[in-house]
C-alpha positions, 0 to 999 in steps of 0.5 A: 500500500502507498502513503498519501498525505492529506493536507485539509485547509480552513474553508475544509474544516470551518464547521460540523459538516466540513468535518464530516465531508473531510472524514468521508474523504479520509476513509474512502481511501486507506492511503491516507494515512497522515493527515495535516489540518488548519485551522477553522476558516471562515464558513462564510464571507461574513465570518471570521477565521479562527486564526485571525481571532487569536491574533485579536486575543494577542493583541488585546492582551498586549494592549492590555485590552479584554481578550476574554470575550475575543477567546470565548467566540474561539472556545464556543466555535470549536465547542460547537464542532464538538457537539455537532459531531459527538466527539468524546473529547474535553478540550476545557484544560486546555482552553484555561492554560491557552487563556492563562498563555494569552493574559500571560503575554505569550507570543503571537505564534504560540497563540496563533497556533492553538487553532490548529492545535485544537482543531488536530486533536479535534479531527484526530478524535472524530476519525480515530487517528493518533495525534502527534502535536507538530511541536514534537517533530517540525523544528526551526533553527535559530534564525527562524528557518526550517531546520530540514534535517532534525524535522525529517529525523524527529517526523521518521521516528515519531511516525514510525511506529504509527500507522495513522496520525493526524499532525496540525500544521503551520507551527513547530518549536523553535531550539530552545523551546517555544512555538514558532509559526511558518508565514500564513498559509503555511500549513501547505509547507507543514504537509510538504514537509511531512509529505517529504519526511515519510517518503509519501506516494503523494502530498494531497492539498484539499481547500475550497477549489477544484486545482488551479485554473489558467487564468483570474475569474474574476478577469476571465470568464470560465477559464479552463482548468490546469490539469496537469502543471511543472513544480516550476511552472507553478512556482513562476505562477504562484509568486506572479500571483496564483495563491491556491498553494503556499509558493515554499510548500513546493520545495520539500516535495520537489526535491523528493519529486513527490507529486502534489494534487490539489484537490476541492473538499467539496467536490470531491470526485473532481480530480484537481490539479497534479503538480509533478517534476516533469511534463511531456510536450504531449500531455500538455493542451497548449504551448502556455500553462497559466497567466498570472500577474500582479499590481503595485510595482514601481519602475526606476529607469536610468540611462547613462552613456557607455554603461554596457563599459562601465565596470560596476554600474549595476552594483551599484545600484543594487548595493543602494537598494541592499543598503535600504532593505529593498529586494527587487522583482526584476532588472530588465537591460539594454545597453545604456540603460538599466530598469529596477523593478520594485514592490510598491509595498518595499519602497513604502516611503524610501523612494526619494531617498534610494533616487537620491543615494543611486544620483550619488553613487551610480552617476546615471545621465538620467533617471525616471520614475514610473508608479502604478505598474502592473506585472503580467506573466505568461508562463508555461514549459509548453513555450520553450523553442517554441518559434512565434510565442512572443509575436502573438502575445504581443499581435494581442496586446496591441489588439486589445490597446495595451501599452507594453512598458517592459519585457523581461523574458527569463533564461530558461524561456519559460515564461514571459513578463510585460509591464503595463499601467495598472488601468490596463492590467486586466485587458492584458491578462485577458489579451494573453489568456485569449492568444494562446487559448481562445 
C-alpha cells in the first residue's frame, strides 16, 4: 500500500459538516494515512477565521485590552464542532492554560497556533487517528528557518511506529523551546514537509477549489482548468500571483519529486490539479500553462552613456537598494540603460531617498520614475523553442490597446513578463489568456 498525505485547509474544516465531508474523504481511501489540518476558516464571507481571532486575543492582551470575550467566540466555535459531531473529547484544560498563555503575554505564534492545535486533536478524535502535536517533530533553527534535517529525523521516528496520525500544521518549536509559526498559509509547507519526511506516494492539498485554473475569474470568464502543471511552472505562477498553494510548500516535495494534487473538499470526485517534476510536450493542451500577474510595482529607469563599459554600474545600484532593505522583482537591460523593478509595498516611503543615494553613487545621465505598474506573466514549459510565442502575445496586446512598458523574458524561456499601467492590467491578462487559448 502507498502513503498519501492529506493536507485539509480552513474553508475544509470551518464547521460540523466540513468535518464530516473531510472524514468521508479520509476513509474512502486507506492511503491516507497522515493527515495535516488548519485551522477553522471562515464558513462564510461574513465570518471570521479562527486564526485571525487569536491574533485579536494577542493583541488585546498586549494592549492590555479584554481578550476574554475575543477567546470565548474561539472556545464556543470549536465547542460547537464538538457537539455537532459527538466527539468524546474535553478540550476545557486546555482552553484555561491557552487563556492563562494569552493574559500571560505569550507570543503571537504560540497563540496563533492553538487553532490548529485544537482543531488536530479535534479531527484526530472524530476519525480515530493518533495525534502527534507538530511541536514534537517540525523544528526551526535559530534564525527562524526550517531546520530540514532534525524535522525529517524527529517526523521518521515519531511516525514510525504509527500507522495513522493526524499532525496540525503551520507551527513547530523553535531550539530552545517555544512555538514558532511558518508565514500564513503555511500549513501547505507543514504537509510538504511531512509529505517529504515519510517518503509519501503523494502530498494531497484539499481547500475550497477544484486545482488551479489558467487564468483570474474574476478577469476571465470560465477559464479552463490546469490539469496537469511543472513544480516550476507553478512556482513562476504562484509568486506572479496564483495563491491556491503556499509558493515554499513546493520545495520539500520537489526535491523528493513527490507529486502534489490539489484537490476541492467539496467536490470531491473532481480530480484537481497534479503538480509533478516533469511534463511531456504531449500531455500538455497548449504551448502556455497559466497567466498570472500582479499590481503595485514601481519602475526606476536610468540611462547613462557607455554603461554596457562601465565596470560596476549595476552594483551599484543594487548595493543602494541592499543598503535600504529593498529586494527587487526584476532588472530588465539594454545597453545604456538599466530598469529596477520594485514592490510598491518595499519602497513604502524610501523612494526619494534610494533616487537620491543611486544620483550619488551610480552617476546615471538620467533617471525616471514610473508608479502604478502592473506585472503580467505568461508562463508555461509548453513555450520553450517554441518559434512565434512572443509575436502573438504581443499581435494581442496591441489588439486589445495595451501599452507594453517592459519585457523581461527569463533564461530558461519559460515564461514571459510585460509591464503595463495598472488601468490596463486586466485587458492584458485577458489579451494573453485569449492568444494562446481562445
Amino acid at each position: 500500500m502507498g502513503i498519501k498525505v492529506a493536507k485539509f485547509g480552513g474553508t475544509s474544516l470551518a464547521d460540523a459538516n466540513q468535518f464530516r465531508k473531510v472524514k468521508n474523504i479520509i476513509s474512502s481511501d486507506p492511503e491516507r494515512v497522515y493527515i495535516v489540518p488548519s485551522a477553522p476558516g471562515k464558513r462564510d464571507k461574513d465570518d471570521e477565521k479562527i486564526t485571525d481571532m487569536l491574533y485579536e486575543c494577542h493583541k488585546a492582551a498586549k494592549h492590555g485590552e479584554d481578550y476574554l470575550k475575543i477567546f470565548e467566540k474561539v472556545r464556543k466555535r470549536f465547542d460547537e464542532i464538538v457537539s455537532e459531531l459527538g466527539v468524546d473529547i474535553d478540550l476545557s484544560a486546555h482552553y484555561e492554560f491557552i487563556q492563562w498563555q494569552i493574559g500571560e503575554k505569550a507570543s503571537p505564534d504560540y497563540v496563533a497556533s492553538r487553532g490548529e492545535f485544537l482543531c488536530g486533536m479535534i479531527l484526530a478524535k472524530y476519525i480515530g487517528y493518533e495525534y502527534v502535536d507538530a511541536a514534537e517533530v517540525i523544528f526551526f533553527n535559530e534564525k527562524g528557518e526550517l531546520n530540514t534535517p532534525r524535522t525529517y529525523e524527529a517526523v521518521r521516528n515519531r511516525l514510525a511506529g504509527c500507522k495513522k496520525a493526524v499532525i496540525p500544521g503551520f507551527y513547530g518549536s523553535k531550539p530552545f523551546g517555544g512555538i514558532k509559526t511558518f508565514s500564513r498559509g503555511g500549513s501547505d509547507i507543514s504537509g510538504s514537509v511531512i509529505a517529504r519526511a515519510v517518503e509519501a506516494d503523494l502530498y494531497e492539498n484539499w481547500t475550497d477549489v477544484s486545482g488551479f485554473l489558467m487564468a483570474d475569474p474574476r478577469i476571465v470568464k470560465n477559464p479552463k482548468k490546469i490539469e496537469l502543471i511543472t513544480y516550476r511552472e507553478l512556482r513562476e505562477l504562484s509568486y506572479m500571483g496564483a495563491t491556491v498553494l503556499h509558493e515554499d510548500s513546493i520545495f520539500p516535495v520537489r526535491q523528493a519529486g513527490i507529486p502534489i494534487n490539489v484537490r476541492n473538499t467539496n467536490k470531491p470526485e473532481e480530480h484537481g490539479t497534479m503538480i509533478v517534476p516533469d511534463l511531456p510536450a504531449e500531455k500538455r493542451d497548449y504551448l502556455i500553462t497559466g497567466i498570472a500577474g500582479k499590481k503595485g510595482f514601481t519602475v526606476i529607469a536610468m540611462e547613462k552613456d557607455k554603461m554596457n563599459m562601465e565596470l560596476g554600474f549595476a552594483r551599484k545600484v543594487l548595493s543602494v537598494l541592499e543598503e535600504q532593505g529593498i529586494s527587487i522583482e526584476h532588472m530588465p537591460t539594454g545597453i545604456d540603460t538599466l530598469c529596477i523593478v520594485v514592490a510598491e509595498k518595499q519602497l513604502g516611503n524610501k523612494l526619494e531617498s534610494v533616487i537620491k543615494k543611486i544620483k550619488e553613487t551610480a552617476v546615471p545621465t538620467s533617471i525616471e520614475v514610473a508608479k502604478g505598474m502592473a506585472l503580467v506573466a505568461t508562463v508555461g514549459e509548453g513555450m520553450i523553442n517554441h518559434q512565434g510565442i512572443a509575436a502573438k502575445l504581443f499581435a494581442s496586446l496591441a489588439d486589445s490597446e495595451v501599452n507594453v512598458r517592459m519585457i523581461d523574458q527569463g533564461s530558461s524561456e519559460m515564461n514571459i513578463i510585460v509591464g503595463v499601467e495598472e488601468e490596463d492590467y486586466e485587458k492584458a491578462v485577458a489579451a494573453a489568456y485569449g492568444a494562446f487559448v481562445e
